[in-house]
C-alpha positions in Angstrom: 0.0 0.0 0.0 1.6 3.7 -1.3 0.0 6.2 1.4 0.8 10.1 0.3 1.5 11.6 3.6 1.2 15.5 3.8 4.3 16.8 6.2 2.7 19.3 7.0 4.6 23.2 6.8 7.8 22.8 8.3 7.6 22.3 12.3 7.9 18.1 13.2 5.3 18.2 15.7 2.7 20.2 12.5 2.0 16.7 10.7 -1.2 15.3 11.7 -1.5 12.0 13.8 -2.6 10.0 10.8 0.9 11.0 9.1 2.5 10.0 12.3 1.3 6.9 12.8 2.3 6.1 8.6 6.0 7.2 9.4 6.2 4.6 12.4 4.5 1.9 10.6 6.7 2.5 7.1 9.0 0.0 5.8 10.0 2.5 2.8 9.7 6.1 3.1 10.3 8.5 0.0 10.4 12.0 1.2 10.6 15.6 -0.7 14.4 16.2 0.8 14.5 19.5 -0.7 11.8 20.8 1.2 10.7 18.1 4.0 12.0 18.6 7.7 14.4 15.4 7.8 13.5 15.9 11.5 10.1 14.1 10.4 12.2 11.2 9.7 12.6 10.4 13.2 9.8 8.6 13.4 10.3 6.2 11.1 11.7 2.2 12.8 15.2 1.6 12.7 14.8 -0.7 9.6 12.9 1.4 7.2 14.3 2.3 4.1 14.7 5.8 3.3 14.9 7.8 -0.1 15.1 11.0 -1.2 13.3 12.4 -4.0 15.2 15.6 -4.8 17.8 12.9 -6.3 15.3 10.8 -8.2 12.9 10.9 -11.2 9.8 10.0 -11.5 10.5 7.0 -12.8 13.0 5.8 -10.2 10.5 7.1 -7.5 7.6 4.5 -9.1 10.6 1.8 -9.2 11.0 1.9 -5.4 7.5 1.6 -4.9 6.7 -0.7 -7.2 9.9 -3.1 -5.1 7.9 -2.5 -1.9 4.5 -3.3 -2.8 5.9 -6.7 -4.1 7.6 -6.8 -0.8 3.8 -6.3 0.5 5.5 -3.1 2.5 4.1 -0.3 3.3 5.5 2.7 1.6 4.7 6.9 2.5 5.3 9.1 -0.2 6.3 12.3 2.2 5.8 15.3 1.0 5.6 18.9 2.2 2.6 20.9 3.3 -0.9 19.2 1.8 0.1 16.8 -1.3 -2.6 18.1 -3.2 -1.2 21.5 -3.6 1.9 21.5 -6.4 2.8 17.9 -4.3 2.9 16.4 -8.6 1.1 13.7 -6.9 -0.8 12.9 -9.9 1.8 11.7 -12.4 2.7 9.0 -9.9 -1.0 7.9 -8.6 -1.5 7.9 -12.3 1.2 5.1 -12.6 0.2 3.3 -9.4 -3.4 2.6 -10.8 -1.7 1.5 -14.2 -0.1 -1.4 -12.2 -2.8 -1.6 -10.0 -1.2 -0.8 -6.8 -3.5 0.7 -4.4 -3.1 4.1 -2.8 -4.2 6.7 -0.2 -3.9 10.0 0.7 -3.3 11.6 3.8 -3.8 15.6 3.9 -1.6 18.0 5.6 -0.8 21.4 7.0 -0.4 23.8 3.8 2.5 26.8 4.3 -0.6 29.2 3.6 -2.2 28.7 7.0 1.2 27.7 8.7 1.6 31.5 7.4 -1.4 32.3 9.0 -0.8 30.6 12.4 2.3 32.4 12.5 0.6 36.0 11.8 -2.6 35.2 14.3 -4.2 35.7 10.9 -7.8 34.5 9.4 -7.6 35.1 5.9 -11.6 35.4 6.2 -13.1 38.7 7.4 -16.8 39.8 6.9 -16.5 43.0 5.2 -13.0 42.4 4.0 -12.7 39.3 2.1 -14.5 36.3 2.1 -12.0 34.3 -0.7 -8.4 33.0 -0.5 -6.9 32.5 -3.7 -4.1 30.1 -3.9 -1.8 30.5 -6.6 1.7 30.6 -8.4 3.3 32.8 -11.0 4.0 30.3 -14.0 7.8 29.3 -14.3 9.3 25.9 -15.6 5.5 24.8 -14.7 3.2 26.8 -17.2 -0.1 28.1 -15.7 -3.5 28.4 -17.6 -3.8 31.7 -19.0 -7.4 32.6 -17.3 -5.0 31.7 -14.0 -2.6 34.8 -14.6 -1.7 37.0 -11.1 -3.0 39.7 -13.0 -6.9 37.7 -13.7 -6.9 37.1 -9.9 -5.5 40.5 -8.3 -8.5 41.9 -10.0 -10.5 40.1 -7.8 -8.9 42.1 -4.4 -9.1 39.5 -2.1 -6.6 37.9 -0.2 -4.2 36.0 -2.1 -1.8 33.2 -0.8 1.6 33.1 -3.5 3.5 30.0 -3.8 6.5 29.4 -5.5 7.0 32.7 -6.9 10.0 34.4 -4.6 13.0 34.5 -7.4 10.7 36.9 -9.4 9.5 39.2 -6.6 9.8 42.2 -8.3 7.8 40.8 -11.6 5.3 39.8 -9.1 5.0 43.3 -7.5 4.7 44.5 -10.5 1.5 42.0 -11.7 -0.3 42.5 -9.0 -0.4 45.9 -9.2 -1.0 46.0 -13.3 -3.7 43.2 -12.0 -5.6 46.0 -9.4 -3.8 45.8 -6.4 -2.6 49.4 -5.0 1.3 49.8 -4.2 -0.2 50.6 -0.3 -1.7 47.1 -0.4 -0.6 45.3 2.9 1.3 42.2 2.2 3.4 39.6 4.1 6.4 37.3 3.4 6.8 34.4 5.1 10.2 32.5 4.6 9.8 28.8 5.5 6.6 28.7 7.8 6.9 27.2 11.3 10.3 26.4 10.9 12.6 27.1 13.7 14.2 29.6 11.0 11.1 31.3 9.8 11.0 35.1 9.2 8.4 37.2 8.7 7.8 40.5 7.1 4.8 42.7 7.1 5.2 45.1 4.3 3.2 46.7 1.3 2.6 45.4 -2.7 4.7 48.1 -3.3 7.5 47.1 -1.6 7.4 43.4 -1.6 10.5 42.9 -4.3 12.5 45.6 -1.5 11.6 43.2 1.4 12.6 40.5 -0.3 15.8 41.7 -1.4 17.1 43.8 2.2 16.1 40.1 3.7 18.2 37.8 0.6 15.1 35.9 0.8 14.9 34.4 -2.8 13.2 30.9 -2.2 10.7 28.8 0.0 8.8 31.6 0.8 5.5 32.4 0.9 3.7 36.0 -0.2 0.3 36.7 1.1 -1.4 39.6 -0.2 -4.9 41.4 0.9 -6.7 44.0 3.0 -7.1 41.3 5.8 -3.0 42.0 6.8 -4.1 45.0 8.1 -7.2 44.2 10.2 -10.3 45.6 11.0 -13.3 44.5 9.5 -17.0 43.5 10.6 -17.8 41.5 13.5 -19.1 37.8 12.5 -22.7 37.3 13.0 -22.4 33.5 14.0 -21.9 34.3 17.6 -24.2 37.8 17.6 -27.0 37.4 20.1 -29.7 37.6 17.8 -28.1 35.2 15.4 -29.8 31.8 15.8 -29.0 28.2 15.0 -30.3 25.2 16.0 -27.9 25.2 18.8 -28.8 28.3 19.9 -31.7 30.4 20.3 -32.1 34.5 19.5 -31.2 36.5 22.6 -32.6 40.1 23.0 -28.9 41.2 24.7 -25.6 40.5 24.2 -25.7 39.1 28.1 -27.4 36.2 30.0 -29.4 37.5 32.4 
């Protein structure tokens, strides 16, 4: 059985139990070296074999797999964050169901709300934004054109930025031809809930300056959107003359 474990953003105590519990039961675990905590790694039995997939294709990481599963081992695909976001998980379930070896996935902490954790921030305000928008600038991977920074800065909510820090100042740049004012408040997070993150509160407008004072030019995250700054409305799920089925309309803010 191939489970796809999500490491979660960085920290070693950020994966989930599930993931946990997969590490310690392994007998071959392929992790994302280049951007995995090897730290993670220390759960894993004495006798579990160990690869890294910064060193290996595709097809090499499919071969190992393939070896285990007629080993009847169980083998965790490690890789960083949630797997679903730019993990390239598809490419190899689409060869696992070829040779009919089953699979699983197991989600984990994305660097967007690691980000998040680490600014006290909820990307979800009433009366400031109500959308996250998750996206990368296209590089060596091409994105769809309707998918450009520029479609979704029009929008003006928040945006979470992946993959996109070498090009900061073509990214500044986008967003603002895309609708976003230079004042815009902004964020960059370099390497989420690691013990070596850093964070920066700045503007649109001076995102590529941050980046640059800081020599931050990789495994960082940009977050962009009137939510950085706070303010905003006051929820109505917990106002007293909001009612659920859990809770009935009160006429004051108070019990009496």
């Amino acid at each position: 059985m191939i489970y796809f474990v999500g490491a979660g953003s960085g920290a070693e105590d950020l994966i989930t139990v599930r993931g946990m519990r997969l590490l310690e039961k392994a007998d071959v675990i392929i992790y994302a070296g280049s951007l995995v905590n090897p730290k993670l790694l220390s759960y894993a039995k004495k006798e579990c074999a160990v690869y890294n997939s910064a060193e290996m294709t595709l097809e090499e990481i499919f071969s190992v797999m393939q070896k285990a599963e007629a080993r009847c081992g169980l083998t965790v695909r490690l890789h960083t964050g949630d797997p679903s976001l730019y993990g390239a998980i598809k490419e190899q379930m689409d060869l696992l169901r070829e040779a009919g070896i089953a699979y699983e996935s197991c989600p984990g902490v994305s660097a967007c709300f690691g980000a998040a954790a680490s600014l006290n921030l909820e990307y979800t305000v009433p009366g400031i934004s109500q959308s996250l928008i998750i996206t990368r600038m296209a590089g060596r991977t091409p994105v769809p054109e309707k998918e450009s920074i520029e479609s979704f800065a029009a929008h003006g909510s928040t945006m979470a930025i992946y993959l996109s820090t070498a090009r900061m100042a073509e990214l500044a740049a986008r967003l603002m031809d895309g609708g976003y004012l230079p004042d815009t408040p902004a964020a960059l997070v370099y390497k989420a809930t690691w013990p070596e993150e850093e964070v920066y509160r700045c503007t649109v407008g001076t995102l590529a300056r941050t980046a640059e004072e800081h020599h931050i030019t990789k495994t960082a995250l940009v977050l962009v959107g009137k939510v950085l700054a706070g303010g905003g409305s006051r929820s109505r799920l917990y106002a007293p003359d909001f009612e659920t089925e859990f809770r009935k309309k009160k006429e004051s803010g108070h019990e009496d």
